[in-house]
C-alpha positions as CSV (number, residue, x, y, z in Angstrom):
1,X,0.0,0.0,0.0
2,X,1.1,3.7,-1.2
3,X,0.4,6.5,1.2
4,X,-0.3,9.1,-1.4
5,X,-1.2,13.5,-1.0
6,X,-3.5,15.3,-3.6
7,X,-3.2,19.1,-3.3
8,X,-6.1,21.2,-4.6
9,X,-6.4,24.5,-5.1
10,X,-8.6,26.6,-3.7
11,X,-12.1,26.2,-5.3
12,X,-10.4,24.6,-8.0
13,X,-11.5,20.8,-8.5
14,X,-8.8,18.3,-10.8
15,X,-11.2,15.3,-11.6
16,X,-7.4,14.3,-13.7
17,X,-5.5,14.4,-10.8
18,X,-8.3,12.0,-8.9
19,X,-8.4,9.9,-11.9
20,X,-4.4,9.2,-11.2
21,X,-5.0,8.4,-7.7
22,X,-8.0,5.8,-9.2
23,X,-5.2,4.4,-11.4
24,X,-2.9,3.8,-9.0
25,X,-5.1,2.2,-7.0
26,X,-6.3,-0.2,-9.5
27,X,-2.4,-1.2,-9.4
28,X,-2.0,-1.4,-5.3
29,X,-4.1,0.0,-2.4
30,X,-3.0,3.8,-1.4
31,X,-4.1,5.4,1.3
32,X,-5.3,8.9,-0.6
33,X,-4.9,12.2,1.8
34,X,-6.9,15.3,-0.2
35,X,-5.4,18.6,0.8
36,X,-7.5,21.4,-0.2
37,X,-5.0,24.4,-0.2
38,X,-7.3,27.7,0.7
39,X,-4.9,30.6,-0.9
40,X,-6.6,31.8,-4.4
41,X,-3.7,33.4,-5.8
42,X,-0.6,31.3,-6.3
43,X,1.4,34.1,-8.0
44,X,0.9,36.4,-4.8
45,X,1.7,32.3,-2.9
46,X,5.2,32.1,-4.9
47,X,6.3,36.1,-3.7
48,X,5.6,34.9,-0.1
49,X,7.5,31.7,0.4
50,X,11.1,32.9,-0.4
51,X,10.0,36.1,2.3
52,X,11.2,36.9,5.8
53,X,7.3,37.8,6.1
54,X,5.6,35.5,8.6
55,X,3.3,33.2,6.1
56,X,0.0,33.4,8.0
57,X,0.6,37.2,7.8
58,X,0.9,37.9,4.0
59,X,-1.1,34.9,2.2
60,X,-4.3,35.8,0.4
61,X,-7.5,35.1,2.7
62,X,-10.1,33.3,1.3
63,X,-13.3,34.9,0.5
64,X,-16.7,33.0,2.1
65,X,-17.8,32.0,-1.6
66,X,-14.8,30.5,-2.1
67,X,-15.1,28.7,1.2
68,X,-18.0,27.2,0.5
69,X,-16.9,25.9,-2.6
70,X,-13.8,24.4,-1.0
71,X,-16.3,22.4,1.4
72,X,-18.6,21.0,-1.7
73,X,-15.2,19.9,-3.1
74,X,-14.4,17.8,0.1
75,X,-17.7,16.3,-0.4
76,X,-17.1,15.4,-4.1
77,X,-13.5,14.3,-3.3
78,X,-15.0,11.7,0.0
79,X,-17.8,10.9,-2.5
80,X,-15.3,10.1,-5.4
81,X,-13.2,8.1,-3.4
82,X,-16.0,5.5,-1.8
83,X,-17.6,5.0,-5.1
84,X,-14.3,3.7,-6.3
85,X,-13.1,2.0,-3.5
86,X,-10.1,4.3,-2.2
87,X,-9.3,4.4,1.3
88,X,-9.2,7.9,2.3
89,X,-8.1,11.1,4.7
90,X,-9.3,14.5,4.4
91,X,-7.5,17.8,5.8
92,X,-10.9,19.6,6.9
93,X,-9.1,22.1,8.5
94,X,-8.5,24.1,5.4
95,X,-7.8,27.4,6.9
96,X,-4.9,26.1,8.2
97,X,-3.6,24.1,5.9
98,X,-1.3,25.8,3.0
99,X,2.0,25.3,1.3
100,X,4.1,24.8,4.8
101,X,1.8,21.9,6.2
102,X,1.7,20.5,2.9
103,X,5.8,20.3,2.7
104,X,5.4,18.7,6.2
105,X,3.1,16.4,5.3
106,X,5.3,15.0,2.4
107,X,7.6,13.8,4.9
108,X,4.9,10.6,5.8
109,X,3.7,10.1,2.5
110,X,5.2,8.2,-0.7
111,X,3.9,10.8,-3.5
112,X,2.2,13.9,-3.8
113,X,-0.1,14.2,-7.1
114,X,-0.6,18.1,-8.2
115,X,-2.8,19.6,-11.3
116,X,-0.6,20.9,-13.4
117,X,-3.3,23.5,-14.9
118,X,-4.7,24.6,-11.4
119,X,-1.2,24.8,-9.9
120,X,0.7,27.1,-12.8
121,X,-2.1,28.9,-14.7
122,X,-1.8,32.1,-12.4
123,X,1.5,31.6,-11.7
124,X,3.0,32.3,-15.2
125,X,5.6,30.6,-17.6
126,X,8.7,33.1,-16.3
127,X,7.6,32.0,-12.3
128,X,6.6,28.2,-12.6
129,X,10.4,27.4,-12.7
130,X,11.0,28.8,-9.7
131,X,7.6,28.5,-8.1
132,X,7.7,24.5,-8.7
133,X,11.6,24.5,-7.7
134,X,10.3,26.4,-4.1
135,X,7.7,23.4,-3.3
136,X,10.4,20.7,-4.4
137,X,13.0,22.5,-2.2
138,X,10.9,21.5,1.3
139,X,8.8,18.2,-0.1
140,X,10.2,15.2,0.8
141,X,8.4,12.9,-1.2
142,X,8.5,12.7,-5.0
143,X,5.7,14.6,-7.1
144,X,3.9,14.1,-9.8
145,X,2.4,17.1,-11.8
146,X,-0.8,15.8,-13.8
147,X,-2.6,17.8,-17.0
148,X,-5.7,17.9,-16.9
149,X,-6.3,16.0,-20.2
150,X,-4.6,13.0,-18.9
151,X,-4.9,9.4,-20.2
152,X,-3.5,6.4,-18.0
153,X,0.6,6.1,-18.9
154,X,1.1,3.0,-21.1
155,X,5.0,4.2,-21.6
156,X,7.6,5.6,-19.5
157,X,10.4,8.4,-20.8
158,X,13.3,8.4,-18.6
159,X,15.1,11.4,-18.6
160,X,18.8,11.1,-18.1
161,X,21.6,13.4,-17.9
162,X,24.4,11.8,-15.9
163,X,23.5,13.4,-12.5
164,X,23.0,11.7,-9.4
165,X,19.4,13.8,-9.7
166,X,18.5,12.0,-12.6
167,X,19.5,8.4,-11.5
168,X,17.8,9.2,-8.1
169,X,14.8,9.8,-10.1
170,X,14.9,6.7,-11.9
171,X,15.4,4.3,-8.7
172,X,12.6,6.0,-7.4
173,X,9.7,5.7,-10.0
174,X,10.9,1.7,-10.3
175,X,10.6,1.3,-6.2
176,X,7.3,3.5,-6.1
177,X,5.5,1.9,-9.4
178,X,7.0,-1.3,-10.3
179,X,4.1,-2.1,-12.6
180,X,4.5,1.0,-14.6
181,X,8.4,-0.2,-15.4
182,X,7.5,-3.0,-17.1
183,X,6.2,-0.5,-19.9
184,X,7.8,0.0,-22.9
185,X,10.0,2.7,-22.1
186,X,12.1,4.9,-23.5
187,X,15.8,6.5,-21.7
188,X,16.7,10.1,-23.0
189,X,19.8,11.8,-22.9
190,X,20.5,15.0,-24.7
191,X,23.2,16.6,-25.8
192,X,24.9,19.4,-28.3
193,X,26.6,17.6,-30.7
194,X,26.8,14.5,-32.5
195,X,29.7,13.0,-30.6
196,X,28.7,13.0,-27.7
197,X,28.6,10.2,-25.1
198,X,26.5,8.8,-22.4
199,X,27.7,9.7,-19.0
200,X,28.5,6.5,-16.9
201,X,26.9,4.7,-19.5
202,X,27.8,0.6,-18.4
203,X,26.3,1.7,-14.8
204,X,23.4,3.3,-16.2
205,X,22.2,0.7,-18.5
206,X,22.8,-1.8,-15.5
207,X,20.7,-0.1,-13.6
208,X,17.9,0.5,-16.0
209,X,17.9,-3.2,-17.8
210,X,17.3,-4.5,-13.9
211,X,14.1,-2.5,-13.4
212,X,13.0,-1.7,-16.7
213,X,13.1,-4.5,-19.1
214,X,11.7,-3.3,-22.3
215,X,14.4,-0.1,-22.0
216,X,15.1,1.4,-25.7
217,X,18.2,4.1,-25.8
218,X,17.8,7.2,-27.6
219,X,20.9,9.9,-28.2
220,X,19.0,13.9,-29.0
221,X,21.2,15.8,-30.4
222,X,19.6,19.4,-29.5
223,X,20.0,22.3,-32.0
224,X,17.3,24.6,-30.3
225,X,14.8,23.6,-27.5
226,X,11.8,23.4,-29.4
227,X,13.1,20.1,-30.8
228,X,13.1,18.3,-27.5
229,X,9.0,19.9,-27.0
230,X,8.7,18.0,-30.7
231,X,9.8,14.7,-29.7
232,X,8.1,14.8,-26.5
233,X,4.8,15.7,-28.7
234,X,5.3,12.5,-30.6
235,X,5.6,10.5,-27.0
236,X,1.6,10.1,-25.9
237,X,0.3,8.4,-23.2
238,X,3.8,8.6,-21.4
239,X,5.1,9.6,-17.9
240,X,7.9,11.7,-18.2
241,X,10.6,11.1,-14.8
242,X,12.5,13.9,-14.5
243,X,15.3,14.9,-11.2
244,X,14.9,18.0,-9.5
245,X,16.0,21.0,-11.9
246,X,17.4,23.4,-9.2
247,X,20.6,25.2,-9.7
248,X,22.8,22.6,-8.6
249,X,20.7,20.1,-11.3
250,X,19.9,19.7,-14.5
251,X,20.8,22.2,-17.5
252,X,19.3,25.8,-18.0
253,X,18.2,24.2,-21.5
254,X,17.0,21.0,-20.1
255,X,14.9,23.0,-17.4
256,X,13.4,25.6,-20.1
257,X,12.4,23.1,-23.0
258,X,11.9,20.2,-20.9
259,X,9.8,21.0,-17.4
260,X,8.0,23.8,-18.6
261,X,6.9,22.4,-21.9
262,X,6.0,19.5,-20.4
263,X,4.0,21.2,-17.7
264,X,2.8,24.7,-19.1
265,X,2.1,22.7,-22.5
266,X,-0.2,19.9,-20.5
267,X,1.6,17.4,-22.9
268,X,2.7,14.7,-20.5
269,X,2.3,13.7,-16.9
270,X,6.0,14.4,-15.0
271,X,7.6,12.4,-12.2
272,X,9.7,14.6,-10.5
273,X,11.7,13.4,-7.4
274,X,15.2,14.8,-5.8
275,X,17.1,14.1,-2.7
């Protein structure tokens, strides 16, 4: 059994990201917590975090209409989740509950699921970098970011660029959803030119043939970033697994044409996990 978080936001209601949870427990039995985040503006949310300002002092209140909302969603999510079976937990204390107790909460629980349109529509292209780098920076669980035109993953891209961010990652989604590795599944590595290499490549494929036995290898050579957003286009019905792309991780072009098309475009569903 997976102990798994759902954020919501606000009044917001991701019938995707519940779908996902469904999925996975079709697969194995989770434990599903909903955590309905109250703050309506996320853009004001990301200015606040990186602040000396005391958090309960400068969020955005919620308004009563939104309240109420928030409430009928709590019903529809307890609702949901005996009609399909899901053992469930519900943070009814939604006043109180924002983006700290949600970090804290990630450290008892195997995955958080997130919307990808409710969580970065008001945030912006130029801040859901950094606005989805903030969250990773205190959650202590892996995250997945779901669009909300999602299908069920029948292939898995592994996104590998040498760093012990990306391998992390890959150890990770093959502990958490063993099922899901025995898709056909695809390991990517970009590069610059046309000679260039796999990093630590005997070690790598080791580790990938072990958990992932239908693995394929494939070499982008990258002229621009909107080629990478084109082959991920042609990759439907996949889960993208990604490392953490703070500062210390993956490129500035990997984190521009990779996470945010990914996410911003709703292409693909993205595993994201980091030490």
């Amino acid at each position: 059994m997976k102990k798994v978080l759902l954020a919501f936001d606000g009044s917001h209601f991701s019938e995707a990201a519940l779908d996902f949870a469904r999925e996975m427990n079709a697969k194995q039995a989770i434990l599903l917590t909903g955590a309905f985040l109250p703050q309506v503006d996320f853009a004001s949310l990301w200015t606040v975090t990186g602040s000396d300002i005391p958090f309960a002092e400068s969020a955005p209140m919620m308004e009563d209409s939104t309240s109420k909302e928030v409430r009928h969603n709590i019903q529809r999510f307890e609702s949901y989740c005996r009609q399909n079976n899901i053992r469930f937990k519900t943070h009814h204390e939604f006043f109180n509950f924002a983006i700290p107790e949600l970090k804290a909460e990630s450290r008892f629980a195997d995955i958080l699921i997130v919307s990808s349109q409710e969580f970065y529509k008001q945030a912006g292209t130029e801040l859901t970098n950094p606005y989805l780098a903030d969250i990773l920076q205190g959650l202590e669980c892996p995250l997945i970011v779901i669009p909300e035109k999602h299908c069920a993953p029948s292939s898995t891209i592994l996104m590998y660029d040498g760093t012990a961010a990306s391998v992390f990652a890959i150890r990770q989604f093959a502990y958490l959803f063993p099922e899901w590795a025995k898709h056909p599944t695809t390991v990517l590595h970009t590069a610059t030119s046309e000679d260039a290499e796999w990093p630590h490549e005997q070690q790598i494929r080791e580790l990938v043939t072990t958990h992932f036995p239908q693995a394929k290898w494939e070499l982008l050579v990258l002229k621009s970033g909107s080629l990478l957003t084109a082959w991920l286009a042609e990759h439907q019905h996949a889960i993208v697994v990604s490392g953490s792309f703070g500062r210390s991780g993956l490129s500035m072009l990997f984190r521009k044409s990779y996470i945010t098309g990914a996410i911003n475009d709703h292409q693909l569903p993205v595993f994201i996990a980091h030490k």
